[in-house]
N, C-alpha and C positions, 0 to 999 in steps of 0.2 A: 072404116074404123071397125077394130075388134072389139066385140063388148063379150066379158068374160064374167060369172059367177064363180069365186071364190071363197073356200074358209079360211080361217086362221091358220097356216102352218102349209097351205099348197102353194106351190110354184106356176110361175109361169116363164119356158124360156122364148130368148129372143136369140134367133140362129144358134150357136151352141155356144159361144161365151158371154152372154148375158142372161142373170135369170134375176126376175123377181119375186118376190115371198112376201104375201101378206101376213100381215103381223097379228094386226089386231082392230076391232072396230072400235071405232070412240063416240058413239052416238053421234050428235050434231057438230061434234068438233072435227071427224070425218077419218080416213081408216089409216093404220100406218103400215107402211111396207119399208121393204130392204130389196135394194138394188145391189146384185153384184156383177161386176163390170170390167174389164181387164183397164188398169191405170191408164193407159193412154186415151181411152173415151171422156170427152166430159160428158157428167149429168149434171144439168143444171134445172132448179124450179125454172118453170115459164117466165112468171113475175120478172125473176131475179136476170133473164136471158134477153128481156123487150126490155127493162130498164137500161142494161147494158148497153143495148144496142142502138136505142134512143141516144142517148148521151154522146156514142161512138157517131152517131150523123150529127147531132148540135155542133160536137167538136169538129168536125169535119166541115161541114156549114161555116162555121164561123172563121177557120182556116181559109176556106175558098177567097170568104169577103174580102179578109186582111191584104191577101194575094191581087186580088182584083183592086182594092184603093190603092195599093203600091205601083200600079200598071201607069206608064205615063198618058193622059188624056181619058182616065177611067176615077171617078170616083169623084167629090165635094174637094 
Protein backbone atom coordinates (compact mmCIF):
# COMPACT_ATOMS: atom_id res chain seq x y z
CA UNK A 1 0.00 0.00 0.00
CA UNK A 2 0.83 3.54 -0.95
CA UNK A 3 0.38 5.93 1.80
CA UNK A 4 0.68 9.59 0.46
CA UNK A 5 0.54 13.09 2.31
CA UNK A 6 -1.60 15.57 0.57
CA UNK A 7 -3.08 19.26 0.57
CA UNK A 8 -6.17 20.42 -0.68
CA UNK A 9 -5.92 21.02 -4.52
CA UNK A 10 -2.87 18.30 -5.20
CA UNK A 11 -3.37 15.29 -7.41
CA UNK A 12 -2.50 12.05 -7.38
CA UNK A 13 -2.39 9.94 -10.67
CA UNK A 14 -3.06 6.44 -11.21
CA UNK A 15 -1.31 5.29 -14.71
CA UNK A 16 -2.20 8.36 -16.84
CA UNK A 17 -6.00 8.31 -17.03
CA UNK A 18 -7.01 8.28 -13.51
CA UNK A 19 -6.24 11.13 -11.24
CA UNK A 20 -7.43 11.94 -8.01
CA UNK A 21 -7.62 15.41 -6.26
CA UNK A 22 -8.08 16.06 -2.72
CA UNK A 23 -10.59 18.42 -2.03
CA UNK A 24 -10.81 19.30 1.19
CA UNK A 25 -10.56 17.99 5.03
CA UNK A 26 -13.64 17.64 7.09
CA UNK A 27 -12.25 17.04 10.56
CA UNK A 28 -13.84 13.89 12.01
CA UNK A 29 -16.12 13.55 9.26
CA UNK A 30 -13.03 12.63 7.09
CA UNK A 31 -11.40 14.25 3.59
CA UNK A 32 -13.19 14.65 0.24
CA UNK A 33 -11.69 13.93 -3.00
CA UNK A 34 -12.63 13.78 -6.89
CA UNK A 35 -11.86 10.93 -8.96
CA UNK A 36 -11.52 11.42 -12.53
CA UNK A 37 -11.77 8.35 -14.51
CA UNK A 38 -12.40 7.37 -18.18
CA UNK A 39 -16.51 6.04 -18.14
CA UNK A 40 -15.82 2.74 -18.71
CA UNK A 41 -14.07 2.07 -15.08
CA UNK A 42 -16.38 1.56 -12.28
CA UNK A 43 -15.58 3.48 -9.02
CA UNK A 44 -17.43 2.24 -6.56
CA UNK A 45 -17.38 2.93 -2.20
CA UNK A 46 -16.03 -0.56 -0.78
CA UNK A 47 -19.29 -0.71 1.58
CA UNK A 48 -21.44 -0.29 -1.46
CA UNK A 49 -19.18 -3.07 -3.71
CA UNK A 50 -19.12 -6.18 -0.61
CA UNK A 51 -22.97 -5.28 -0.16
CA UNK A 52 -23.16 -5.93 -3.77
CA UNK A 53 -21.43 -8.71 -3.88
CA UNK A 54 -22.95 -10.30 -0.79
CA UNK A 55 -26.36 -10.33 -2.15
CA UNK A 56 -24.95 -11.44 -5.67
CA UNK A 57 -23.81 -15.05 -3.58
CA UNK A 58 -27.15 -15.21 -1.33
CA UNK A 59 -28.86 -14.94 -4.84
CA UNK A 60 -26.76 -17.35 -6.13
CA UNK A 61 -26.93 -19.60 -3.10
CA UNK A 62 -30.18 -19.75 -3.05
CA UNK A 63 -30.58 -20.38 -7.02
CA UNK A 64 -28.25 -23.51 -6.53
CA UNK A 65 -30.82 -24.85 -3.68
CA UNK A 66 -33.93 -24.37 -5.73
CA UNK A 67 -31.96 -26.40 -8.53
CA UNK A 68 -30.75 -29.06 -6.37
CA UNK A 69 -34.67 -29.77 -4.57
CA UNK A 70 -35.86 -29.98 -8.25
CA UNK A 71 -33.16 -32.95 -8.89
CA UNK A 72 -34.95 -36.23 -8.79
CA UNK A 73 -33.88 -38.23 -5.50
CA UNK A 74 -32.29 -34.80 -4.07
CA UNK A 75 -34.09 -32.81 -1.63
CA UNK A 76 -37.53 -33.27 1.37
Amino acid sequence: MLVLTRKPGEKIMIGDEIVITFLESRGNEGIRIGIDAPRHLAIKREEIFEAVAGSNLEAAQAEAEDILRGLPGVGA
